[in-house]
LUMTOR-744775 format. One record per residue (C-alpha): residue number from 0; chain; x, y, z. Coordinates in nm, 3 decimals, decimal comma, padded with zeros to 5 digits. Example, Ala and Ser with C-alpha at 12.3 -4.5 7.8 and 13.67 -1.06 7.14 Angstrom:
REM residues 2
{resi:0 | chain:A | c1:01,230 | c2:-00,450 | c3:00,780}
{resi:1 | chain:A | c1:01,367 | c2:-00,106 | c3:00,714}
***
This chain:
REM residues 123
{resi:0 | chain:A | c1:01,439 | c2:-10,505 | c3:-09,345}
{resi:1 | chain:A | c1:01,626 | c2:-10,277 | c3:-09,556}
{resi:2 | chain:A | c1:01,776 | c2:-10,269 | c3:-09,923}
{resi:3 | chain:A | c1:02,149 | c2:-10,204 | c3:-10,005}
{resi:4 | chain:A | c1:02,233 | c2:-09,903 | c3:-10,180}
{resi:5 | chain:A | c1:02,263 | c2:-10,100 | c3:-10,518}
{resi:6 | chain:A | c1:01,966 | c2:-10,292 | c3:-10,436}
{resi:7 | chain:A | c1:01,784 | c2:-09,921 | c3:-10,355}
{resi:8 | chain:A | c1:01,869 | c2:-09,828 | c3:-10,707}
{resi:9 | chain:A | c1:01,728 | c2:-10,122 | c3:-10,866}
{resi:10 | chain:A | c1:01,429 | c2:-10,095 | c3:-10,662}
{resi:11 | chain:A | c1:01,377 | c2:-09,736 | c3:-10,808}
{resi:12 | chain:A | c1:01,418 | c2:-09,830 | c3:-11,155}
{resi:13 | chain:A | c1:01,132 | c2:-10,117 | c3:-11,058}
{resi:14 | chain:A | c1:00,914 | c2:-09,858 | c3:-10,880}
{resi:15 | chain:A | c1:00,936 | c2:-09,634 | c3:-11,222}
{resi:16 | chain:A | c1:00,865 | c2:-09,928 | c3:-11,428}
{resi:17 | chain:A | c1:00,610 | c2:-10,075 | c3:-11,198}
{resi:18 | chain:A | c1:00,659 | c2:-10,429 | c3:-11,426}
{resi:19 | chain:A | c1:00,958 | c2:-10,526 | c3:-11,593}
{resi:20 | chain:A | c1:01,208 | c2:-10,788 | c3:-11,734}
{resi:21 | chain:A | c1:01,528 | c2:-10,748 | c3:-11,683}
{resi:22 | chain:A | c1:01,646 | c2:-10,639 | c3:-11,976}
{resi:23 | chain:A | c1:01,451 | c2:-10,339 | c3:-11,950}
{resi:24 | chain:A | c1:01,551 | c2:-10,288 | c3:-11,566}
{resi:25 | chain:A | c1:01,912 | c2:-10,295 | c3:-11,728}
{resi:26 | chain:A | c1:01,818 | c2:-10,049 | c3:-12,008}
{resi:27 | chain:A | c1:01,739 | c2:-09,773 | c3:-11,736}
{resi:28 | chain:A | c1:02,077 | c2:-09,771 | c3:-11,576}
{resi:29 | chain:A | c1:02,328 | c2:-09,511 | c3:-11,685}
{resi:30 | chain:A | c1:02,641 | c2:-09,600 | c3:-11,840}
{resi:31 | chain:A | c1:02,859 | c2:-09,862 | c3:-11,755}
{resi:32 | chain:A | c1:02,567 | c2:-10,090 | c3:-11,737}
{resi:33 | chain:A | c1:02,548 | c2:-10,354 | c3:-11,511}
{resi:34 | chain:A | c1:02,546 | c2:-10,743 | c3:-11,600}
{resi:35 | chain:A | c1:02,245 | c2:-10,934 | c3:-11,617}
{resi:36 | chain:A | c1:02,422 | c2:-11,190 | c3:-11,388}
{resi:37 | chain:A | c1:02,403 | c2:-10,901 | c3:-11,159}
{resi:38 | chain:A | c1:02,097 | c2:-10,774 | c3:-11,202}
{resi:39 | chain:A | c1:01,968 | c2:-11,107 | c3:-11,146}
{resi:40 | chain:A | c1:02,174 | c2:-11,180 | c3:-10,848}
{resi:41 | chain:A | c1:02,012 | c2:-10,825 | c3:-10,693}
{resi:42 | chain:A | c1:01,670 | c2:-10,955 | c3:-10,770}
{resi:43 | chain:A | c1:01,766 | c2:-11,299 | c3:-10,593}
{resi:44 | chain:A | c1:01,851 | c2:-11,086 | c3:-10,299}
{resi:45 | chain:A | c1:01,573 | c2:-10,852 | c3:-10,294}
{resi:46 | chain:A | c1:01,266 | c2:-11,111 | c3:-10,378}
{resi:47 | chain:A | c1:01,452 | c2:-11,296 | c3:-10,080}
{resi:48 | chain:A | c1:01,379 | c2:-11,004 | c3:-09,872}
{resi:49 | chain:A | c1:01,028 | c2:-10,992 | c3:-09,995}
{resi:50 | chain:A | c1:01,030 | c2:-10,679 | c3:-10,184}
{resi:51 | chain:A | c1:00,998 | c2:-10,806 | c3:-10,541}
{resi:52 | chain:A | c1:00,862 | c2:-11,102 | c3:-10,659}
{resi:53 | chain:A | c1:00,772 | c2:-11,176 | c3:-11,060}
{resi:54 | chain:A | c1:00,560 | c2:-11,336 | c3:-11,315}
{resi:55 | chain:A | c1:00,675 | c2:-11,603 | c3:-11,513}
{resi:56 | chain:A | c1:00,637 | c2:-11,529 | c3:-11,907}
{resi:57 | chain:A | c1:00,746 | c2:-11,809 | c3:-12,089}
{resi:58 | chain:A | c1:01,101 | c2:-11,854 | c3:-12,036}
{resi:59 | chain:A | c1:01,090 | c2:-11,469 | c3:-11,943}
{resi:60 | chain:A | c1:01,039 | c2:-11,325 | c3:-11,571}
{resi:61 | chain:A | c1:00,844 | c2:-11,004 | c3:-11,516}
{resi:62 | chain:A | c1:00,941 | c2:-10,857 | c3:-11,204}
{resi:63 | chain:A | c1:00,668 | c2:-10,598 | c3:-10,984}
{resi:64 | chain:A | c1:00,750 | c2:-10,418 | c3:-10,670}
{resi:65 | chain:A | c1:00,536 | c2:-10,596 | c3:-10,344}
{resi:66 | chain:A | c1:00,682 | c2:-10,300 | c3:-10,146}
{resi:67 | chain:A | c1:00,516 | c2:-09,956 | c3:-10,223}
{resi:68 | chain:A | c1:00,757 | c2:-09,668 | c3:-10,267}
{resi:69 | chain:A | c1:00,567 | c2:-09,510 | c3:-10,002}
{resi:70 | chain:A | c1:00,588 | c2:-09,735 | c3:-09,727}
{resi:71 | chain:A | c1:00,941 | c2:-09,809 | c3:-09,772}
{resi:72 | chain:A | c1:00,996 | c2:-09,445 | c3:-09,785}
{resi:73 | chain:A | c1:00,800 | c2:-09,383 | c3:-09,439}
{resi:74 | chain:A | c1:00,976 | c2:-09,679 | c3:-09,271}
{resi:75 | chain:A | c1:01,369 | c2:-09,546 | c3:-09,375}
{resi:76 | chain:A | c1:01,266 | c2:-09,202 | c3:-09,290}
{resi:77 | chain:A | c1:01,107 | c2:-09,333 | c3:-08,926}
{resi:78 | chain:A | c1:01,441 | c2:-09,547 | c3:-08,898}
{resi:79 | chain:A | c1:01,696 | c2:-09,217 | c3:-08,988}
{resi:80 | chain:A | c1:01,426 | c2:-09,026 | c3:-08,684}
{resi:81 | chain:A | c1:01,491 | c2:-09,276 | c3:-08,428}
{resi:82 | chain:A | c1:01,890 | c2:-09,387 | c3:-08,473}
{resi:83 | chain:A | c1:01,964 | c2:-08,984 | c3:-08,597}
{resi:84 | chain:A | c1:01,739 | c2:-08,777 | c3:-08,365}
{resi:85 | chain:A | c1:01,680 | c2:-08,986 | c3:-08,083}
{resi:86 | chain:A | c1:01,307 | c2:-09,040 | c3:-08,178}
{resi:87 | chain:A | c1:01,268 | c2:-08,721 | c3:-08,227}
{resi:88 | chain:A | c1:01,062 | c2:-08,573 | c3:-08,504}
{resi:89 | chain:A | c1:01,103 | c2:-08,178 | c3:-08,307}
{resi:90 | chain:A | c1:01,501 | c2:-08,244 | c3:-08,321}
{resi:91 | chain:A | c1:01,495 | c2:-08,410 | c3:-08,709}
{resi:92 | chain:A | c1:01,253 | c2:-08,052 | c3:-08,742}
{resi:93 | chain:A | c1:01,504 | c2:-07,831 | c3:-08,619}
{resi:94 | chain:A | c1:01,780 | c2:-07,974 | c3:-08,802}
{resi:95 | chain:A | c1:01,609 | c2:-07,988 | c3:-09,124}
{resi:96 | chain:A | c1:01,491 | c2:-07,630 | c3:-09,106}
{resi:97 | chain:A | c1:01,843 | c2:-07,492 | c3:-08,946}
{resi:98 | chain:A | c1:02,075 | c2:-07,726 | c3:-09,180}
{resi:99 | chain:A | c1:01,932 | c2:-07,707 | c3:-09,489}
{resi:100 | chain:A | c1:01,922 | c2:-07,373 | c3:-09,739}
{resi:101 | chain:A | c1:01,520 | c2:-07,365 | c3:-09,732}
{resi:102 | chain:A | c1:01,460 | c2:-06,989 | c3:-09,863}
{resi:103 | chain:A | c1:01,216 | c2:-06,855 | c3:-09,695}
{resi:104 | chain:A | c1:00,924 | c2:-06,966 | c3:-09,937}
{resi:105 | chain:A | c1:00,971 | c2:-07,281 | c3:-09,888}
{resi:106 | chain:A | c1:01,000 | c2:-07,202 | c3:-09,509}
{resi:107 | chain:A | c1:00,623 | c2:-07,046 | c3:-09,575}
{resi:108 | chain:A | c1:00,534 | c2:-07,370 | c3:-09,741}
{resi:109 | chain:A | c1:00,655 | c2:-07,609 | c3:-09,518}
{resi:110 | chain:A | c1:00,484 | c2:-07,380 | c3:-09,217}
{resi:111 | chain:A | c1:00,168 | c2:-07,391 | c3:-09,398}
{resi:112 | chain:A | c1:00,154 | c2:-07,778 | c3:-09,459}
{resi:113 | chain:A | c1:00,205 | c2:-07,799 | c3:-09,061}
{resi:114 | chain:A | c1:-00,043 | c2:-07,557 | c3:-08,981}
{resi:115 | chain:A | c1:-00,292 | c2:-07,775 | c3:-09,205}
{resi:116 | chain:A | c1:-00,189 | c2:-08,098 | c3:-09,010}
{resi:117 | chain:A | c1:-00,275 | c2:-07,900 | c3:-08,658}
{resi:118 | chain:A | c1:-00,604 | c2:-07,849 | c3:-08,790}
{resi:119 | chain:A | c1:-00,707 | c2:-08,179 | c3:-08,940}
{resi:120 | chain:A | c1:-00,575 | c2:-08,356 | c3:-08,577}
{resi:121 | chain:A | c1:-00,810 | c2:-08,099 | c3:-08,379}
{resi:122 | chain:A | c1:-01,111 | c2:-08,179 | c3:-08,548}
***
C-alpha cells in the first residue's frame, strides 16, 4: 500500500521527528500551514493504512512511524522498476545514467559502488 503525496509529506516530517504530536508535525510545514483538522484527518488515513500508529499522553497523542523510511523507500523504488522499466533494473540503469546530468565523478562513484556489489555477491 502506498501514501498520497500529502500523506508522503507528512510521513517525512514523522520520519524526521521519529515521535511527535501534532502540533509539532504542523510546526514543520512551510507556510500556509495546514489545519489540525487536516493533519489529523491524514493521520486517520495513514494509521488506517498501518504506517503510523501513536501513544496516548493524556489527552495528547504522540504519533511514531511503524514503517521505516527505508523499506518504504525500497518498496516505491521496486514499484517505479516494475510499472516504469518493465522489471528491469538494466533499463531503470540505463535511463538513470543516460537521462540524468551525472558528471562524470559521480559516474566514477556510482561505477565503483557496483563494482563493490559484484564482489561481495562472488564471495
Amino acid at each position: 500500500m502506498s501514501l498520497s503525496k500529502s500523506e508522503e509529506q507528512l510521513m517525512q516530517l514523522l520520519w524526521n521527528h521519529n515521535r511527535a504530536f501534532i502540533g509539532d508535525l504542523i510546526e514543520g510545514y512551510p507556510e500556509p500551514k495546514p489545519a489540525l483538522t487536516t493533519v489529523a484527518t491524514l493521520l486517520k488515513r495513514m494509521q488506517d493504512k498501518g504506517f503510523v500508529s501513536y501513544k496516548q499522553q493524556g489527552r495528547a497523542r504522540e504519533y511514531y512511524p511503524v514503517v521505516a523510511k527505508e523499506a518504504y523507500f525500497s518498496k516505491q523504488f521496486n514499484g517505479m522498476i516494475k510499472n516504469f522499466f518493465n522489471d528491469s533494473t538494466s533499463q531503470f540503469a540505463s535511463f538513470f545514467t543516460q537521462e540524468t546530468d551525472m558528471t562524470k565523478d559521480e559516474l566514477e562513484r556510482l561505477k565503483k559502488l557496483i563494482d563493490l556489489e559484484i564482489k561481495k555477491k562472488q564471495s
